[in-house]
C-alpha positions in Angstrom: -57.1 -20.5 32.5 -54.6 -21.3 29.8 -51.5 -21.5 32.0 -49.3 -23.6 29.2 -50.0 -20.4 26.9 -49.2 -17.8 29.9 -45.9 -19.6 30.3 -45.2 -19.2 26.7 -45.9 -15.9 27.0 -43.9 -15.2 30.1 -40.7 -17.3 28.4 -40.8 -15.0 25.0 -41.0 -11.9 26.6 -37.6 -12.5 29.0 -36.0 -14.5 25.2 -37.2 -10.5 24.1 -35.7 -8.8 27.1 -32.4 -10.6 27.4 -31.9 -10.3 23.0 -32.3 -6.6 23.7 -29.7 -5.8 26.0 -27.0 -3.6 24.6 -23.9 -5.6 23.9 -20.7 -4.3 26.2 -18.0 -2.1 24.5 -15.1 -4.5 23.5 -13.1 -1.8 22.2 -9.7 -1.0 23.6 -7.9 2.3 24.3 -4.1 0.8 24.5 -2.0 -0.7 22.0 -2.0 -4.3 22.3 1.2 -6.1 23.1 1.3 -8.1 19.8 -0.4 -6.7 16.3 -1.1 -10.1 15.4 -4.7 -9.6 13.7 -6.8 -8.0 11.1 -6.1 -4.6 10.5 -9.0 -2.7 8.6 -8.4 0.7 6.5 -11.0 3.5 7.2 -10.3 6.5 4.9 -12.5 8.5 6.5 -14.3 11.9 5.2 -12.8 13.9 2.7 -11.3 17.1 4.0 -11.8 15.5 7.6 -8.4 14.2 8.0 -10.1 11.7 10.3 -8.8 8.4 8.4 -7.5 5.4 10.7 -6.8 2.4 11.0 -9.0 -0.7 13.2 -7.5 -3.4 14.5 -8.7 -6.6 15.6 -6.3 -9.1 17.7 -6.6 -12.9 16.4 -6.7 -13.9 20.4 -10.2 -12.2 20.2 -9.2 -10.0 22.5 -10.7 -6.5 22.5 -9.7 -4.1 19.3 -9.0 -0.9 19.0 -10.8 1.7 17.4 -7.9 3.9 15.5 -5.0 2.2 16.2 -2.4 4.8 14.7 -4.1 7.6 16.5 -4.0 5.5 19.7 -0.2 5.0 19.3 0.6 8.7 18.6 -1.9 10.9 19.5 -2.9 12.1 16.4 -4.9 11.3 13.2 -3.2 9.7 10.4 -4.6 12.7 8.5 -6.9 12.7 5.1 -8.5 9.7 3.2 -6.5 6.7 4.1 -6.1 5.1 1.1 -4.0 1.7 1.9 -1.5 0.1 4.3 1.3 -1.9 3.3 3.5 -4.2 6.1 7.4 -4.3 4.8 9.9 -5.4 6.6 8.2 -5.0 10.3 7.2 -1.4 9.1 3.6 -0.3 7.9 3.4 2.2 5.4 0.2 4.2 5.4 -0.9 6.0 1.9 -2.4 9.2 3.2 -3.7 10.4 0.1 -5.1 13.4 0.1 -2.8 14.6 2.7 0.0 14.1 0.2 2.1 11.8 2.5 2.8 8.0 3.5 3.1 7.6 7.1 5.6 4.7 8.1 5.0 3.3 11.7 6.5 0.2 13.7 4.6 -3.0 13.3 5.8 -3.3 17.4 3.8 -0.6 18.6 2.5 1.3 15.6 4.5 4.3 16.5 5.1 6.8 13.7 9.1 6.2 12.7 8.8 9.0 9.9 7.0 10.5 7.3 7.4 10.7 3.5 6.1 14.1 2.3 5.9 15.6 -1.0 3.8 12.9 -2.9 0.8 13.6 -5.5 -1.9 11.4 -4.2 0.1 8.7 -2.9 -2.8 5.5 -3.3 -0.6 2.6 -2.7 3.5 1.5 -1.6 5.6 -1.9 -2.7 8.3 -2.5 -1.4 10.7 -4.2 -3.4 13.7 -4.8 -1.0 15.2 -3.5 1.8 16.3 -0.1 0.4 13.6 0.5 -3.0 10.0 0.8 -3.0 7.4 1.9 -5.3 4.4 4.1 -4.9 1.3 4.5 -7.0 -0.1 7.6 -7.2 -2.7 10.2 -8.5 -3.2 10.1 -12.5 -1.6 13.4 -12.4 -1.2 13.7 -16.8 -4.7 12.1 -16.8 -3.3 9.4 -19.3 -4.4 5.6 -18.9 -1.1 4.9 -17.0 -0.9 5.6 -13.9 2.5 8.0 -12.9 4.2 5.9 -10.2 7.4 7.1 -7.8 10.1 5.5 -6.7 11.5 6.0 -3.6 14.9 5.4 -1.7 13.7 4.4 1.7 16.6 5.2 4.7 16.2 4.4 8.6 19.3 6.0 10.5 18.4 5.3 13.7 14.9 5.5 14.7 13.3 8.4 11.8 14.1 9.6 9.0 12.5 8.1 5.9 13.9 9.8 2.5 12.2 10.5 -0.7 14.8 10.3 -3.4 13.6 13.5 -5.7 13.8 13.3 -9.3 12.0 14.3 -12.5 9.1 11.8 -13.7 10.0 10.8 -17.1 6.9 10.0 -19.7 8.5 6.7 -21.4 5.7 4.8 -22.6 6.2 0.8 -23.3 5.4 -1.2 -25.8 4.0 -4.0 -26.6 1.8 -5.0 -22.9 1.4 -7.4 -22.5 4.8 -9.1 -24.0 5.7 -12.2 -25.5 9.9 -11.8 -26.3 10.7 -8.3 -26.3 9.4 -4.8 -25.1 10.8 -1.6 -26.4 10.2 1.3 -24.8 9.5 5.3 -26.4 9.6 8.5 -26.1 13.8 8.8 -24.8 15.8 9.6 -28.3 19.0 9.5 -28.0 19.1 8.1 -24.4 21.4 5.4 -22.8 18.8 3.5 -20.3 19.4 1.9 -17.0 16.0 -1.0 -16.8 15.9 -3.3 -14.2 13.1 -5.8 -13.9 11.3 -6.9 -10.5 9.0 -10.1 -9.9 6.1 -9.3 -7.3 8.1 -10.8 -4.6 10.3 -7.8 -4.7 13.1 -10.0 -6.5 14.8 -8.1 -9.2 15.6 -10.7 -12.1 17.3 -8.5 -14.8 19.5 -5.3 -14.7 20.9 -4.2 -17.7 21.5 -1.0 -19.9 20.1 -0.5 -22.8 21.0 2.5 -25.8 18.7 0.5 -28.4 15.5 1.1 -26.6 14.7 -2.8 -26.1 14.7 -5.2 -23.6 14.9 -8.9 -24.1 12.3 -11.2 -22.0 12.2 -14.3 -23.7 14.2 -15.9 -20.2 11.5 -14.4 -17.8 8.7 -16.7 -17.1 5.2 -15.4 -18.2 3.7 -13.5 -14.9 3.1 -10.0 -13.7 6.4 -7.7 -13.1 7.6 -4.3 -12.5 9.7 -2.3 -15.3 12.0 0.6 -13.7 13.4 2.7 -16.1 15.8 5.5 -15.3 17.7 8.2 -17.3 21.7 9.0 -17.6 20.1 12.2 -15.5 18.9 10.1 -13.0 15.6 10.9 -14.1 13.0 8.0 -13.4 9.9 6.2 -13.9 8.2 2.9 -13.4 5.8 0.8 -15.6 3.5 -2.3 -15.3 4.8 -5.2 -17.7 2.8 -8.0 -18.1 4.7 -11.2 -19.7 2.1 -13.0 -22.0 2.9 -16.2 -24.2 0.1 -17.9 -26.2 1.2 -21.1 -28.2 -0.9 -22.5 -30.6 
């Protein structure tokens, strides 16, 4: 009898039995105490309004499945396009159901709910009162239409959008090298003010000439809000380019 090959045997099949056994659910059903961790966006089925959010603690402690519906008891609603964390709030780009929702990055409770937006895909906040949204291509152009929004927090709710009309200034050249000037406004005093990534606004300035000097901002990606005497408002991707030969 070939015993060393019947104890081979007898040692692959338990290796076989113990590799099958069905891992035990680590998922959680409670907000963790800290949202230290990686948080990852599921968008979920169109029309399903079943999007969410995962989170994974970095203690390795067990995650949670939908974190914002967890916290409040309901979904965050249809395709989940993108978080953003600002300022110890998280705002949620809820884009086919036309809204951002803003939660606490304590508990991940809902403090309010910005309604009203085409396709919101993704926020920036710039500071603590101005952010900027990207949203659907709704004039099907190559630049994207983007919002700006006066964000408010009396007391615990209450986040504001600040309405206006979307004005179609297009600007010229992008990338830059000195100066951009910007079209489609005749006869139009403009308000431009000029943010880094960071959030940081480097210029302000009015403008009735329809140009914008730039030769003092270091090349680098910014952010270009233009507004109206109206109050009227867009905003537009600049890209500061030098090449020296």
């Amino acid at each position: 009898m070939n015993y060393p090959r019947i104890l081979l045997s007898i040692v692959l099949s338990q290796f076989l039995l113990i590799s099958c056994e069905k891992e035990p659910d680590r998922s959680n059903d409670s907000v963790p105490p800290s949202l230290k961790g990686v948080f990852c966006i599921n968008e979920g089925a169109f029309l399903a309004s079943n999007g969410g959010v995962t989170f994974w603690p970095s203690d390795g402690s067990a995650g949670v499945v939908d974190l914002f519906s967890t916290a409040n008891g309901f979904p965050a609603g249809d395709v989940l396009q993108s978080m953003r964390i600002h300022n110890g709030r998280a705002y949620l780009c809820v884009n086919n159901s036309q809204k951002i929702e803003v939660v606490s990055m304590a508990d991940f409770k809902r403090l309010g709910t910005i309604s009203g937006i085409a396709g919101p895909r993704y926020f920036l906040g710039l500071n603590d009162s101005l952010g900027v949204v990207r949203v659907n291509n709704l004039t099907f152009t190559k630049d994207p239409n983007r919002r700006r929004l006066k964000i408010a927090y009396p007391t615990t709710v209450g986040i504001n959008e600040l309405t206006y009309t979307y004005i179609n200034a297009q600007v010229y050249p992008n990338p830059a090298d000195d100066v951009v000037f910007i079209k489609g406004l005749a006869g139009e005093t403009l308000h431009c003010r000029i943010y880094n990534y960071r959030g940081q606004m480097l210029l302000d300035l009015e403008t009735a000439h329809k140009s914008i000097s730039i030769k003092d901002l270091p090349a680098g990606f910014y952010t270009l809000l233009i507004s109206d005497s109206k109050g009227n408002r867009c905003a537009k991707k600049l890209v500061i380019n030098r090449v020296y030969y």
